[in-house]
C-alpha positions as CSV (number, residue, x, y, z in Angstrom):
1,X,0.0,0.0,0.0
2,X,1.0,3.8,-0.6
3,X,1.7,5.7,2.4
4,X,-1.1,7.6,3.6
5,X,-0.9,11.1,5.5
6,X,0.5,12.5,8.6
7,X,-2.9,13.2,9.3
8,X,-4.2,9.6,10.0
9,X,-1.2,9.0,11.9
10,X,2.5,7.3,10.9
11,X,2.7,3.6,10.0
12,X,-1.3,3.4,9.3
13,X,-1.6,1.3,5.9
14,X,1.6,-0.1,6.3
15,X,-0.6,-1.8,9.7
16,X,-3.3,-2.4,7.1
17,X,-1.8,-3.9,4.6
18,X,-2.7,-7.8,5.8
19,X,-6.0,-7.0,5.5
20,X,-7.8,-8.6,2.6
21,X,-9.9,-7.3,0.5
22,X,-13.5,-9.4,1.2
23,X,-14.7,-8.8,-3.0
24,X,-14.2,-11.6,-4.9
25,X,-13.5,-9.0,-8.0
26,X,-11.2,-6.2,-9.2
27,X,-13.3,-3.0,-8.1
28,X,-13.1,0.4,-8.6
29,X,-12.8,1.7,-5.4
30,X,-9.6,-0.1,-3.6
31,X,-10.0,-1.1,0.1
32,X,-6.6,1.3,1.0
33,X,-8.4,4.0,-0.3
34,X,-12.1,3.5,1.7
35,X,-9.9,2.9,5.1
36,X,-8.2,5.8,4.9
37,X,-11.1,8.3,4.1
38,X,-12.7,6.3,6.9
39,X,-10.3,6.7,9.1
40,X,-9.6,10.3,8.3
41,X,-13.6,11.3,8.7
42,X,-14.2,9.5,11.4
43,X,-11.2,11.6,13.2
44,X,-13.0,14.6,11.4
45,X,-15.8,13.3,13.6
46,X,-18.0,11.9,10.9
47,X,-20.5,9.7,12.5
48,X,-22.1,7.5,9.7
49,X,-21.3,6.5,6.4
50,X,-23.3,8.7,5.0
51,X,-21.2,11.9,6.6
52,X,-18.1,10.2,6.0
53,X,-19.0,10.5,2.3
54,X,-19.8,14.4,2.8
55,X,-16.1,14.9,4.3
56,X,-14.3,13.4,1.8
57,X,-16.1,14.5,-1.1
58,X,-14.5,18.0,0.4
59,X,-11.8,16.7,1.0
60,X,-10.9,15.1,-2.2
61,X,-8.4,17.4,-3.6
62,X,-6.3,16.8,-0.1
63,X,-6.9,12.9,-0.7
64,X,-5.6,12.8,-3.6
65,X,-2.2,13.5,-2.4
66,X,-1.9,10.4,-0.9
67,X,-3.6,7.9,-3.0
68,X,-4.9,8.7,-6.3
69,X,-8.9,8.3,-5.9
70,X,-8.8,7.6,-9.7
71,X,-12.8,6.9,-9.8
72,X,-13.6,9.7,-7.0
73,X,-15.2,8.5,-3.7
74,X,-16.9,5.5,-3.2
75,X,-20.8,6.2,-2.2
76,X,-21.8,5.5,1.7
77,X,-24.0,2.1,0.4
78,X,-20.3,0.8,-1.2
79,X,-18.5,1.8,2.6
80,X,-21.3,0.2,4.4
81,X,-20.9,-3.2,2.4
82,X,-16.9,-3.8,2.3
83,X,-16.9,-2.6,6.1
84,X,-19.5,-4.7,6.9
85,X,-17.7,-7.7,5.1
86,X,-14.3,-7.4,6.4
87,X,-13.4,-9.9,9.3
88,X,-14.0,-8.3,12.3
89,X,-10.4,-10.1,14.1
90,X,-8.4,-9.9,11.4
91,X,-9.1,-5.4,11.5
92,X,-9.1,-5.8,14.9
93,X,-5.4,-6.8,14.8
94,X,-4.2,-4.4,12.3
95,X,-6.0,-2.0,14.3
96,X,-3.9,-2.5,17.6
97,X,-0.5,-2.8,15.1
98,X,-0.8,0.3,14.2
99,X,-1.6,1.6,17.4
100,X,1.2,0.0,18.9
101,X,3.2,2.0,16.3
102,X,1.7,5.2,17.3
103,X,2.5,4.0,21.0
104,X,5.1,1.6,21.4
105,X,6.4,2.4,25.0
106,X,3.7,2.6,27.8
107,X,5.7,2.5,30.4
108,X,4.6,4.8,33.0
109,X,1.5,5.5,31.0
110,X,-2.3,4.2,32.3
111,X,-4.5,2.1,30.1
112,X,-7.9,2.4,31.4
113,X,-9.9,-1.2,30.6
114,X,-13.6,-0.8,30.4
115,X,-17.1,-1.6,29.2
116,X,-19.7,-0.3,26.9
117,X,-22.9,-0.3,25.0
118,X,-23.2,1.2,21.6
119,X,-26.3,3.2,21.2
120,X,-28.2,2.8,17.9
121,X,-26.3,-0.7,17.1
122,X,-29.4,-3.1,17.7
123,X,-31.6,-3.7,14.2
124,X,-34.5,-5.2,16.1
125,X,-32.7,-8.4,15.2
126,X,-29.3,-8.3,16.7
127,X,-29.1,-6.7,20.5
128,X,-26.6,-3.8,21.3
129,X,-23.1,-4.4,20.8
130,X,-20.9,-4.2,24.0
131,X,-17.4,-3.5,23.2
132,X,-14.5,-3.8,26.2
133,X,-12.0,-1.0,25.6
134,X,-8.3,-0.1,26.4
135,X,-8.2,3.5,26.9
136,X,-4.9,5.2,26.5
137,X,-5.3,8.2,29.4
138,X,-2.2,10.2,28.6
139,X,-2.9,10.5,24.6
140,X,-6.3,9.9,24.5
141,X,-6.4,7.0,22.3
142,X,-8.2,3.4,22.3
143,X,-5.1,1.0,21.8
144,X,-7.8,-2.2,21.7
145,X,-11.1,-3.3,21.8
146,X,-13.1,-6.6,22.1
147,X,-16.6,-7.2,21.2
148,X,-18.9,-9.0,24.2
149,X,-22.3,-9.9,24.0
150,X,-23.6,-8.7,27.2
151,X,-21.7,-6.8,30.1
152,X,-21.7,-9.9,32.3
153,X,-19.2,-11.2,29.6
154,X,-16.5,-8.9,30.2
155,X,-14.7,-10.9,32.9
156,X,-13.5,-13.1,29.8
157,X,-13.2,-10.4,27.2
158,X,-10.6,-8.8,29.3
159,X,-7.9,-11.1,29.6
160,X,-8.9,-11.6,25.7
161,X,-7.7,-7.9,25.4
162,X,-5.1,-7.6,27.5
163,X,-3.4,-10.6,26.0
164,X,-3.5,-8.5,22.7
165,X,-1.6,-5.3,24.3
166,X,1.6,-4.8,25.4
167,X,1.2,-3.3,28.5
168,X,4.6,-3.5,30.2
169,X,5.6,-0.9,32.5
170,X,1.9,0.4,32.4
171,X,-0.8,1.0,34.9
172,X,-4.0,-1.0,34.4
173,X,-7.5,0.8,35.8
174,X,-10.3,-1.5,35.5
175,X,-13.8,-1.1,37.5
176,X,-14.7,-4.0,40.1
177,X,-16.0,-6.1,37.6
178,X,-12.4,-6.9,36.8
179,X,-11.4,-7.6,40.2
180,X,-10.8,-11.3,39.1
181,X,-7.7,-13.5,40.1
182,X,-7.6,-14.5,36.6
183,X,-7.8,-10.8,35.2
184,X,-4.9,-9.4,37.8
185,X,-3.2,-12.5,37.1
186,X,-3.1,-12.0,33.1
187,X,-2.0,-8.1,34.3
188,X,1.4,-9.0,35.9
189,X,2.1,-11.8,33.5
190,X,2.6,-8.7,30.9
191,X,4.7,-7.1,33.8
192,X,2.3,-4.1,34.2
193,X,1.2,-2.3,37.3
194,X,-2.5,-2.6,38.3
195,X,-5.5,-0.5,39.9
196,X,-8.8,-2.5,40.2
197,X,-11.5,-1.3,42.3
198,X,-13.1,-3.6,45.1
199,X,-16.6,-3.7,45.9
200,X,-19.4,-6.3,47.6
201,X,-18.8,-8.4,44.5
202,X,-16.1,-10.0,45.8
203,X,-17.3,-9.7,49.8
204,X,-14.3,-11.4,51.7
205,X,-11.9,-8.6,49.9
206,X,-13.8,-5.6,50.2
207,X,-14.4,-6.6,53.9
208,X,-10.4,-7.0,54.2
209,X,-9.8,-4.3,52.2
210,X,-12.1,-2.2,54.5
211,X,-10.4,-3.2,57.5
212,X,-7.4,-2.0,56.5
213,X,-8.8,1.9,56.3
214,X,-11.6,1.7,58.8
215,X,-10.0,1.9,62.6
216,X,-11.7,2.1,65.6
217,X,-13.7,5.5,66.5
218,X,-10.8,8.9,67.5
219,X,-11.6,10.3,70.6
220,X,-12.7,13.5,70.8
């Protein structure tokens, strides 16, 4: 692939470039060039396809600097289908490559872990997609993400994520739902630092945990 602009961030197609094209046929639009005006309107905050269309159509002259957008943009119902075709795992992990490229030392840095809906991604069909992020604090970027079908299903989404991330040196923040052996376990087998919160969900620890802060009464 072509290298693509400063704007989308350094090393972005070359992180792409595994990803396969899911038409069967030679097409006018090529998948390098529908990521990147993705990619680029979405950071434009464009919030459907439709609107992603809008930005680059402006844009086009500026596009064209980068790749050649020989048959002009594609229309929102040709981004809609190819993104809707490519394999969710397989973006997934040129997604956190190219994050990692953007961000490849954490240490010292914290990576917030947490859980949510989507509004507006149930059809009536298909309930609302919960995704289980990693949050980078410090430059405000989401290094990772893992799609979960419920919230109850993030205890095994996160050690899913987390085993995708390189983490060393990092702080870890996850909300009491995460306060799982196996999760803080997965944590400092990456060699990161972690801050989990406690509550009644695991009883015996928060009681402990309580103990520690909570003396007897001061007199006064």
């Amino acid at each position: 692939m072509s290298k693509g602009p400063k704007a989308v961030g350094e090393g972005f197609l070359e992180a792409f470039e595994d990803l396969e094209d899911p038409r069967s046929r030679r097409c006018e639009h090529p998948l390098e060039e529908l990521l990147l005006v993705a990619l680029c309107a979405v950071t434009g905050r464009a919030d459907s396809w439709v609107s992603v269309v809008s930005w680059a159509v402006l844009k086009a002259d500026w596009l064209r600097k980068y790749l050649p957008f020989t048959n002009g943009i594609a229309s929102h119902d040709t981004f809609s289908r190819v993104f809707g075709m490519l394999e969710a795992a397989k973006f997934e992990a040129c997604f956190i490559r190219w994050m990692q490229h953007i961000c490849p030392n954490l240490k010292g840095r914290t990576i917030a872990i947490d859980g949510k809906n989507l509004r507006g991604s149930h059809d009536g069909e298909q309930g609302m997609l919960h995704l289980v992020s990693a949050w980078h604090c410090e430059a405000g970027l989401t290094l990772g993400q893992v799609k979960t079908e419920a919230k109850s299903n993030e205890i095994r989404a996160i050690p899913e994520l987390l085993d995708s991330l390189d983490i060393q040196h990092a702080t870890v923040t996850i909300d009491a739902i995460g306060c799982q052996r196996e999760i803080v376990d997965a944590i400092v087998s990456k060699k990161a630092d972690f801050l989990v919160a406690v509550k009644n969900n695991q009883p015996s620890l928060a009681q402990a945990a309580e103990s520690v802060f909570v003396g007897p009464p001061v007199p006064i």
